[in-house]
N, C-alpha and C positions, 0 to 999 in steps of 0.2 A: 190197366197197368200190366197185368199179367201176360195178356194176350198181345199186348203191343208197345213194348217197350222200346223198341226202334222209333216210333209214334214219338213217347213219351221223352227220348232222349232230343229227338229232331225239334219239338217244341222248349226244351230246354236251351238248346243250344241257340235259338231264335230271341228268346224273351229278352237277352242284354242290349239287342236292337231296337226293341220294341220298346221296353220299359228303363230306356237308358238311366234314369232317377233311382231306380233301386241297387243297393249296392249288394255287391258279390254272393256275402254272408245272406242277402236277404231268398237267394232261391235253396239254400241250403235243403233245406226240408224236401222241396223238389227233388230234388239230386238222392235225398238218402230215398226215396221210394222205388227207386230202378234195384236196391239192393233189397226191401225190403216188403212189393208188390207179392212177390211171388208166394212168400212167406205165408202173407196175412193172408192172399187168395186162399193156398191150399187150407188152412185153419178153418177160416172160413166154409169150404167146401164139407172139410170133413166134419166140422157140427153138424152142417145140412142133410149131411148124408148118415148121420146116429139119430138125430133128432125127426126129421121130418121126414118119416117111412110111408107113412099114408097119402093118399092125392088129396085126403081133406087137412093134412097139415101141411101138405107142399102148397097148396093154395092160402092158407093161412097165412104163410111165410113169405111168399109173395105179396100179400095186401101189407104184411110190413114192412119189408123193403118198399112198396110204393109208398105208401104213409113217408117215411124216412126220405125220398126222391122228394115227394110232392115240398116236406119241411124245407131242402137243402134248396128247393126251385124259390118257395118264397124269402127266402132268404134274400137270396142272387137281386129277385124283382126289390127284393126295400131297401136292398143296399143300389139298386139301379137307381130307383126313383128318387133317393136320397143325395145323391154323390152326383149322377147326369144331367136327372132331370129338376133336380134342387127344391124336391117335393120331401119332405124329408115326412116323419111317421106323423100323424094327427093333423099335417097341413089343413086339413079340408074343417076340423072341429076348431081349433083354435088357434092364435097367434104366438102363443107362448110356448118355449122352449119347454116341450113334456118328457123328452127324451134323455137318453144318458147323456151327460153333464160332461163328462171327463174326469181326469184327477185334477187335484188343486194342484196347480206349479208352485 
């Protein structure tokens, strides 16, 4: 977001074609990130840069940012295999609905 905000706005400006069903309010959040990318980068950096002085704690810090990547990956894949591919979480163990329920209407 920081580095590419041109990016970030061109894909913005694309989504209300692509995901014609979501309404205006719902990219909202999108939209405030081009104001507030920049922000959270720099924050971010300068922890990085108080905190992990050592090449054994900048590597450390890396294996958690991956850790953090690897969660946000599987994530993406159970909401895939759930929603596309209509394999939803424990398909393979059992028939019954083991997963979040919803709220009662």
């Amino acid at each position: 977001e920081l580095f590419a905000p041109q990016i970030h706005q061109s894909r913005l400006d694309s989504w209300p074609r692509h995901y014609p069903w979501i309404e205006a309010a719902g990219y909202e959040y999108f939209r405030s990130r081009l104001a507030q990318a920049r922000r959270d980068v720099e924050h971010g950096l300068r922890i990085t840069l108080e905190h992990y002085r050592t090449r054994e704690a900048q590597e450390r810090m890396l294996d958690i940012l991956q850790f953090k990547l690897d969660v946000l990956w599987s994530m993406l894949d159970a909401m895939s295999m759930a929603y596309e591919l209509e394999r939803p979480p424990y398909h393979t163990v059992t028939r019954e609905r083991v997963w979040h329920r919803g709220l009662a209407s």
